[in-house]
Every structure is written in C-alpha cells, then in structure tokens.
Residue frames as a rotation matrix with the C-alpha (Angstrom) as fourth column:
UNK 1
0.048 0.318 0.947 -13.54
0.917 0.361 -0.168 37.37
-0.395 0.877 -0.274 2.73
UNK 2
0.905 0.284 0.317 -13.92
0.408 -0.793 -0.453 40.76
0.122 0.539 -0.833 2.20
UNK 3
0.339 -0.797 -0.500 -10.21
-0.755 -0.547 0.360 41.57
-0.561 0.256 -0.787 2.72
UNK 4
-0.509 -0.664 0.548 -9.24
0.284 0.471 0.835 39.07
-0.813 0.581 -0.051 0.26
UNK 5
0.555 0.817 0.157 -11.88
0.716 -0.373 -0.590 40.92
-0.423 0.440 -0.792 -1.84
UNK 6
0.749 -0.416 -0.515 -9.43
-0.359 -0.909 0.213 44.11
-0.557 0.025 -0.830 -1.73
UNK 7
-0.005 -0.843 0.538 -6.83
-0.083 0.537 0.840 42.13
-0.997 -0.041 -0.073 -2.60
UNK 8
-0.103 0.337 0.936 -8.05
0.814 0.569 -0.115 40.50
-0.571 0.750 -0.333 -5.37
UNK 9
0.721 0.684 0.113 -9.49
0.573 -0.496 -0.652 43.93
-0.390 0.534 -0.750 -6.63
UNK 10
0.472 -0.756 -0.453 -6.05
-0.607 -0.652 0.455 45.70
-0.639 0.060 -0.766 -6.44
UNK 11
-0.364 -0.772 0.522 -4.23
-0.261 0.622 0.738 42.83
-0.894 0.132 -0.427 -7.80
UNK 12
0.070 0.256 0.964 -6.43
0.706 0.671 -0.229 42.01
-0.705 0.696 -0.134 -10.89
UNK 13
0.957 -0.037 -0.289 -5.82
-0.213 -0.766 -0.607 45.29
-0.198 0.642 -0.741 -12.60
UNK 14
0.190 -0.955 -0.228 -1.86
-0.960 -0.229 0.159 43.78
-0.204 0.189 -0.961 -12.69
UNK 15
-0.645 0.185 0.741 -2.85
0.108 0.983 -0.151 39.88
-0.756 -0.017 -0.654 -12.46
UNK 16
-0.191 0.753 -0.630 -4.81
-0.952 -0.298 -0.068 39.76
-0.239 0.587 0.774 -15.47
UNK 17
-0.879 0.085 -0.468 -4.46
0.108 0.994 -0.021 35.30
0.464 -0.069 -0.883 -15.52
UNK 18
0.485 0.820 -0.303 -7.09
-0.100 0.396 0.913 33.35
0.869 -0.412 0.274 -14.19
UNK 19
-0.351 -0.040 0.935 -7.17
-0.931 0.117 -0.345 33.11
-0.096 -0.992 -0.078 -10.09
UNK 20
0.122 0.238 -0.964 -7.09
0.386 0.883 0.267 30.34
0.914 -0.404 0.016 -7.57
UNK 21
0.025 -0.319 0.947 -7.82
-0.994 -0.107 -0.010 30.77
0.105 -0.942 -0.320 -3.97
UNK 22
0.007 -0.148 -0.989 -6.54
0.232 0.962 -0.142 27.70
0.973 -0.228 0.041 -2.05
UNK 23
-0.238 -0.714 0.658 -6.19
-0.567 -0.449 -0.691 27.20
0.789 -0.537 -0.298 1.46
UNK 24
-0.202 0.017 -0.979 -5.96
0.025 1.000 0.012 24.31
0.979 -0.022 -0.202 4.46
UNK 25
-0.596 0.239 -0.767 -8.06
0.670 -0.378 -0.639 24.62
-0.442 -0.895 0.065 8.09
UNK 26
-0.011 0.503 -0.864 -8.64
0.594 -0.692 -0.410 27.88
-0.804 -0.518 -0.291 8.72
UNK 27
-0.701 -0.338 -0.628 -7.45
-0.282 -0.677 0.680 29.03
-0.655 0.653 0.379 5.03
UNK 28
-0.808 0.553 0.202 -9.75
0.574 0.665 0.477 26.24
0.129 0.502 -0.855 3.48
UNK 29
-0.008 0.816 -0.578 -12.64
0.741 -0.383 -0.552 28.15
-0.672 -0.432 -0.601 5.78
UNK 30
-0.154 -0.018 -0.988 -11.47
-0.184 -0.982 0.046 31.55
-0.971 0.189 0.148 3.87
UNK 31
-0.953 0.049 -0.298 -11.41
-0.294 0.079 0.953 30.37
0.070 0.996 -0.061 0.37
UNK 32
-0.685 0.726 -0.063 -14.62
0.691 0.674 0.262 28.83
0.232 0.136 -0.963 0.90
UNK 33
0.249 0.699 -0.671 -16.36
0.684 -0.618 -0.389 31.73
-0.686 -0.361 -0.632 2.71
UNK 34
-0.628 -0.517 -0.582 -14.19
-0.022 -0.736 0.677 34.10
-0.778 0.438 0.451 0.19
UNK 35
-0.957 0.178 0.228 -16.63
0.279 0.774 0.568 31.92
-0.075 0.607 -0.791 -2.66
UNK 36
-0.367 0.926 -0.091 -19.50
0.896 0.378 0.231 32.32
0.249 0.003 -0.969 -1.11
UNK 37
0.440 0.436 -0.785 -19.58
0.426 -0.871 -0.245 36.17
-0.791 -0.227 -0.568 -0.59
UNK 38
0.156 -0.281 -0.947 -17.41
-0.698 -0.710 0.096 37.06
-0.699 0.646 -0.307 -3.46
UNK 39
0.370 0.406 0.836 -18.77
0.099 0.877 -0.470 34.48
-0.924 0.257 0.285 -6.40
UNK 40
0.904 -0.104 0.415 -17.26
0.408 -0.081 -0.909 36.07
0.128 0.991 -0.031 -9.68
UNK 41
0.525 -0.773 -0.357 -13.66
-0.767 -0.611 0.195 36.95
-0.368 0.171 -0.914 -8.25
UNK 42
-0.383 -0.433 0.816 -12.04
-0.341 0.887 0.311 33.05
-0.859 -0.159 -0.487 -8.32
UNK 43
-0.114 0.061 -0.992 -11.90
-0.926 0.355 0.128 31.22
0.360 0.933 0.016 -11.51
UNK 44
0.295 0.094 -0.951 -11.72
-0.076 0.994 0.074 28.41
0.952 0.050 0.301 -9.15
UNK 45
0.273 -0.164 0.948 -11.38
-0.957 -0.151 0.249 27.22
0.102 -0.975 -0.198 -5.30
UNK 46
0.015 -0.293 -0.956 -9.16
0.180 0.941 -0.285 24.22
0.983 -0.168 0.066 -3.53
UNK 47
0.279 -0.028 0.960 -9.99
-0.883 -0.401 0.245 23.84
0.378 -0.916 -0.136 -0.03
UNK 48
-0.541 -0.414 -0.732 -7.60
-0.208 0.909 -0.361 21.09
0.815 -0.043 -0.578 0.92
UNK 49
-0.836 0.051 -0.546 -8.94
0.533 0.306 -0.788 21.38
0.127 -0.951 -0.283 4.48
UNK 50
-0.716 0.244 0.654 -12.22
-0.276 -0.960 0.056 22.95
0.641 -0.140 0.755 5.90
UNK 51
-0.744 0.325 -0.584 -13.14
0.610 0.687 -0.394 22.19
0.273 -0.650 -0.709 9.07
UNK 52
-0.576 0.443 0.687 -16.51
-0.328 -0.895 0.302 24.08
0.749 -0.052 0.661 9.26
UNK 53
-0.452 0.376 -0.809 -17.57
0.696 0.716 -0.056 23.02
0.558 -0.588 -0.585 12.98
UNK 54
-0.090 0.638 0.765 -20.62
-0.170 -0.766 0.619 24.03
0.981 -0.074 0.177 13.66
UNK 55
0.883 0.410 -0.228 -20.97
-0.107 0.649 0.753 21.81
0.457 -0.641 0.617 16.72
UNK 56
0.207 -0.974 0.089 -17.89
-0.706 -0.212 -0.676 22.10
0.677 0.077 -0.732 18.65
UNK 57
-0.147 -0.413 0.899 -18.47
-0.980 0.186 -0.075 19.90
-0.136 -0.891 -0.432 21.37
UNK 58
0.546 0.492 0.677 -19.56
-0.093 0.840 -0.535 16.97
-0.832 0.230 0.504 19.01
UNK 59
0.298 -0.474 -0.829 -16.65
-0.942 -0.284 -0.177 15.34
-0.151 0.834 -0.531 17.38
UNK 60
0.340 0.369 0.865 -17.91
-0.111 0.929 -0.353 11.95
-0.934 0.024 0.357 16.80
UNK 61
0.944 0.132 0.302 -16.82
0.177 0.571 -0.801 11.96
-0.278 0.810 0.516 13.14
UNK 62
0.373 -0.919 -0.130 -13.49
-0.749 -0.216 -0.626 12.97
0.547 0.331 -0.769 13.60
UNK 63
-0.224 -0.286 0.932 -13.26
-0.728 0.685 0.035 9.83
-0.648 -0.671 -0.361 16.28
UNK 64
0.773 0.625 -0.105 -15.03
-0.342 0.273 -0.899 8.06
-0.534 0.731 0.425 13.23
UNK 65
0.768 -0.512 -0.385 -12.52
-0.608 -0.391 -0.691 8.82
0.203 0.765 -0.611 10.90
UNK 66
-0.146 -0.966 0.214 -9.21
-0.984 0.121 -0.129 7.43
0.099 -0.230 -0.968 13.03
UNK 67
0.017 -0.045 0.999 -10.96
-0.458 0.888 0.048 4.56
-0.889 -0.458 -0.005 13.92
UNK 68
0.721 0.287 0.631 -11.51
0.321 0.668 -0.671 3.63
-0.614 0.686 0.389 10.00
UNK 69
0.778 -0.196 -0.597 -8.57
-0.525 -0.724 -0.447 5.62
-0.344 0.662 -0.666 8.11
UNK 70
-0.044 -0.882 -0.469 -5.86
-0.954 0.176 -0.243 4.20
0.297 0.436 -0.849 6.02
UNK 71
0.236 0.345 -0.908 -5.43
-0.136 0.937 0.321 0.48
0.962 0.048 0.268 7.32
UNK 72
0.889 0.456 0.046 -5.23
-0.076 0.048 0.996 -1.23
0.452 -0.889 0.078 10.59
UNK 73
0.518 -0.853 -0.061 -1.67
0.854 0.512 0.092 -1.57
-0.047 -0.100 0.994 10.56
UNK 74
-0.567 -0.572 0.592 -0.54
0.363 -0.819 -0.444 1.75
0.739 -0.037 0.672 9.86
UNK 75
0.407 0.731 0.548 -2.96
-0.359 -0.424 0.831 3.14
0.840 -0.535 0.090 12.41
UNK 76
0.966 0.070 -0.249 -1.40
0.208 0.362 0.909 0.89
0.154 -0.930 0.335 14.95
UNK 77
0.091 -0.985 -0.143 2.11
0.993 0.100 -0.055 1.80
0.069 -0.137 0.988 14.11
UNK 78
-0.363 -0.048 0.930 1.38
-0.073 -0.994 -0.080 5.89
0.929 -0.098 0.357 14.00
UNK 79
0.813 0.571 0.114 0.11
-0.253 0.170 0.952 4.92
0.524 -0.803 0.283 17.51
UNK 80
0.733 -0.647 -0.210 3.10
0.680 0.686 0.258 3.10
-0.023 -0.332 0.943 18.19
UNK 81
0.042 -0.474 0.879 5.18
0.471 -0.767 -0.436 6.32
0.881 0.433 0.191 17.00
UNK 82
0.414 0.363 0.835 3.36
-0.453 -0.714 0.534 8.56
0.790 -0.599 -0.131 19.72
UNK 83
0.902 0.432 -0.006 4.13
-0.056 0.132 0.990 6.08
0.429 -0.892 0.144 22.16
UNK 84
0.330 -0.906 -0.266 8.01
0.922 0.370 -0.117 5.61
0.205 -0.206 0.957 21.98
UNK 85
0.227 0.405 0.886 7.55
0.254 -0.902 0.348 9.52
0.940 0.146 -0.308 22.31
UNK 86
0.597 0.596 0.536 6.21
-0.438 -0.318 0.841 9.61
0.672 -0.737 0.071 24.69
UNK 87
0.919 -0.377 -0.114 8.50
0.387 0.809 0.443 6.87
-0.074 -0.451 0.889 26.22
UNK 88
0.254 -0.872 0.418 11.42
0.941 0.124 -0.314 8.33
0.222 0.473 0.852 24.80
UNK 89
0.785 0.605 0.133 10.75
0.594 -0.796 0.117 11.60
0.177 -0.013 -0.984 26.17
UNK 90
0.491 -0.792 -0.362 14.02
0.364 -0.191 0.912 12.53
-0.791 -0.579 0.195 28.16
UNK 91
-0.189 -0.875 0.445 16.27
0.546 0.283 0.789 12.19
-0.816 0.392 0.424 24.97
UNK 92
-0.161 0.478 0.864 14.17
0.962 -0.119 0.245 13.41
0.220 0.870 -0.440 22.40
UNK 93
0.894 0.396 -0.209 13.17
0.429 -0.892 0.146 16.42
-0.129 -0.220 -0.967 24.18
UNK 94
0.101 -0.978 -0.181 17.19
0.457 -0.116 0.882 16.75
-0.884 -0.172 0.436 24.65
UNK 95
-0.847 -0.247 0.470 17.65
0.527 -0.280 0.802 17.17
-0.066 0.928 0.367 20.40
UNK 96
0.236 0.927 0.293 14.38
0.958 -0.272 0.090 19.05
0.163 0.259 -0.952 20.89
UNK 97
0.831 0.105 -0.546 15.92
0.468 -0.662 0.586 21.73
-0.300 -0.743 -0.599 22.41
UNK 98
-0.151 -0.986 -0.074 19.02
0.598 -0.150 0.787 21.73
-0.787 0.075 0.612 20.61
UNK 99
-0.374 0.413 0.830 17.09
0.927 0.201 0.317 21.51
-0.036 0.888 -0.459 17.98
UNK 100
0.614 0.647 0.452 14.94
0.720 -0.694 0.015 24.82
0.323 0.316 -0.892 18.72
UNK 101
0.505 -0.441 -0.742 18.16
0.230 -0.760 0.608 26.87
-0.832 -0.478 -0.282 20.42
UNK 102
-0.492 -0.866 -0.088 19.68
0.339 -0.284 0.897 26.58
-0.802 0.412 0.433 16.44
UNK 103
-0.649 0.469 0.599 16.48
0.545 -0.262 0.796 27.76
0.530 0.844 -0.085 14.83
UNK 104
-0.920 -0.075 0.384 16.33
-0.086 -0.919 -0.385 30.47
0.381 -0.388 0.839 17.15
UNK 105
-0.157 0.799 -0.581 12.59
0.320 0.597 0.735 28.41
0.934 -0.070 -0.349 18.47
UNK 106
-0.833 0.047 0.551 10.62
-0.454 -0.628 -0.633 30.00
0.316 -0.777 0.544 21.19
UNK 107
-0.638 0.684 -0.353 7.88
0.654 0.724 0.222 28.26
0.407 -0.089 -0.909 23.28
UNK 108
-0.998 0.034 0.044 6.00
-0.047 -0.940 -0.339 31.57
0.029 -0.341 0.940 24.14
UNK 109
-0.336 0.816 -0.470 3.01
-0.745 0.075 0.662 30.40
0.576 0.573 0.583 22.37
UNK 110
0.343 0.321 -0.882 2.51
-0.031 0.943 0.331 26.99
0.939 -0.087 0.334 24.31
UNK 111
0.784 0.104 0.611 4.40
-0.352 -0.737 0.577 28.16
0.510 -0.668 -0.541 27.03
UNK 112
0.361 -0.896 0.258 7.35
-0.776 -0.135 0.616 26.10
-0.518 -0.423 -0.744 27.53
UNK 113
-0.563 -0.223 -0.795 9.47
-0.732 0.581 0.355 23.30
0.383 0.782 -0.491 25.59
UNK 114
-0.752 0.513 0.414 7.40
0.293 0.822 -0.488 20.09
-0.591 -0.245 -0.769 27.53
UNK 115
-0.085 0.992 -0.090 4.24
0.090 -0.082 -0.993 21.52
-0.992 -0.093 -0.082 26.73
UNK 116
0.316 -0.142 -0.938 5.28
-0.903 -0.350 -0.251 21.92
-0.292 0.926 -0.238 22.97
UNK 117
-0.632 -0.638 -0.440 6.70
-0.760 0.621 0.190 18.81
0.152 0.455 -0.878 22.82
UNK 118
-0.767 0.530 0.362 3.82
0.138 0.687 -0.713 16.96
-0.626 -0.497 -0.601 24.19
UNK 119
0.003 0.869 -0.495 1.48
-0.582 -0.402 -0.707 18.71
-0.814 0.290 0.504 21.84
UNK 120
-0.256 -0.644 -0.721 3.80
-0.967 0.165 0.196 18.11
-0.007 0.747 -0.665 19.05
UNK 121
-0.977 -0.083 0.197 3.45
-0.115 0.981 -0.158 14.39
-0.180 -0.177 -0.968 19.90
UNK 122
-0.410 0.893 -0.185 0.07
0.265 -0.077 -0.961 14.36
-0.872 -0.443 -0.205 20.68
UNK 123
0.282 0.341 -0.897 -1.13
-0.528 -0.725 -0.442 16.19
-0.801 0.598 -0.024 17.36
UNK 124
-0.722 -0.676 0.148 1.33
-0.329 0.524 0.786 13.44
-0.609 0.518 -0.601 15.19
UNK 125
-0.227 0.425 0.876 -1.83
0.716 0.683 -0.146 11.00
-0.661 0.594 -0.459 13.79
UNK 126
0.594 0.516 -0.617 -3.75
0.072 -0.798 -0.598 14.57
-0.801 0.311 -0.511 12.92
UNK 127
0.075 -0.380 -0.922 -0.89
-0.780 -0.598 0.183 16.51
-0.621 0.706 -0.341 11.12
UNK 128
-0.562 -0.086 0.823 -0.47
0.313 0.899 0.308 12.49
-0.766 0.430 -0.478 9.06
UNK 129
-0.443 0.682 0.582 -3.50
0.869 0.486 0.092 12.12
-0.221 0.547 -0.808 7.64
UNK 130
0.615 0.368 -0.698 -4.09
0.215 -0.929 -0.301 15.59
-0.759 0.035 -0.650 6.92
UNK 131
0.515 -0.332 -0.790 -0.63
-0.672 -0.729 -0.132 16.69
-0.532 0.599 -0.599 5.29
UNK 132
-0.572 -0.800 0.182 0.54
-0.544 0.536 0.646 13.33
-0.614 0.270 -0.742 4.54
C-alpha cells in the first residue's frame, strides 16, 4: 500500500483525472489494503478478486461455492473437461510442449512440464469461475 502510495503521489502531479485502483487475488488484496491505509488517494476501488484468508486451513466455503456455482450441468461437464485431461494426458502434454518450446515456456517455477500440466488441469474449475 504504501508503495502504491509513492506512485500515486508522483503520478498525480502529471495524472490530474480521477484514479482507479483495480486488481484480482493478490492485486484485489492491494487495492483494498491500498483503501484502507491510503483513503483520499482513489476516487474509487474494483477488487474483482480478494481472497482475504484469514483462516488458511479452513476452506469450507470455497468447497461451498463449487458444490452450488453456476448449474449442475456445467459443473459436471468442467469436471468432465479435467477428466479427459487427465485421460488424455500423453497427447496433450505432446502439443503442450510444442506448445511451450514456440513460446520460449520454461517450467522452472513448477519444476517440470508434468507438474505444470497437472496443475494447469487441476486449477481449470478455479481459473472458470473466477476469470470466466
């Protein structure tokens, strides 16, 4: 918060419009905490996302959520997605790889293409109903 403070402070002597902070997750968290310690820089805040978990090991309402979101049919067919995935793994991983050797795609972070490609799966309902 307080380095988007600076920001803001440098930037409104040339920005002279009204401000929006936005931001989704971990950006939602900042625009929201940015608010609440710096109340008169933002004309206005969109946190699309802001998962403030206090309780990390208690995620009963995000199990909540899937079981009741969107309808029972699409819920069983994003389910159905993951699994041909999964099933499909061999092949898919195949154009996965092609896929990340022409957009120059490293698995450093996750630590190799399976384990990226399993997240990747794995993560599918989430990134949905979030960015979709």
């Amino acid at each position: 918060a307080s380095d988007q403070h600076r920001v803001f402070t440098a930037l409104k002597k040339i920005y002279t419009k009204k401000w929006l902070a936005t931001g989704g997750s971990k950006g939602g968290m900042t625009a929201t905490y940015f608010e609440r310690f710096y109340p008169k820089d933002m004309d206005g805040i969109v946190a699309y996302v802001a998962p403030n978990d206090v309780v990390d090991r208690e995620d009963s309402a995000y199990d909540r959520f899937f079981r009741n979101v969107g309808t029972k049919e699409c819920r069983d067919r994003l389910q159905g997605v993951q699994r041909e995935a999964l099933i499909r793994r061999a092949p898919l991983q195949k154009k996965y790889k092609e896929e990340a050797a022409a957009g120059g795609w490293t698995f450093t972070t996750t630590g190799s293409l399976d384990r990226s490609y399993e997240a990747t799966v794995m993560d599918y309902v989430w990134a949905f109903w979030q960015y979709s």
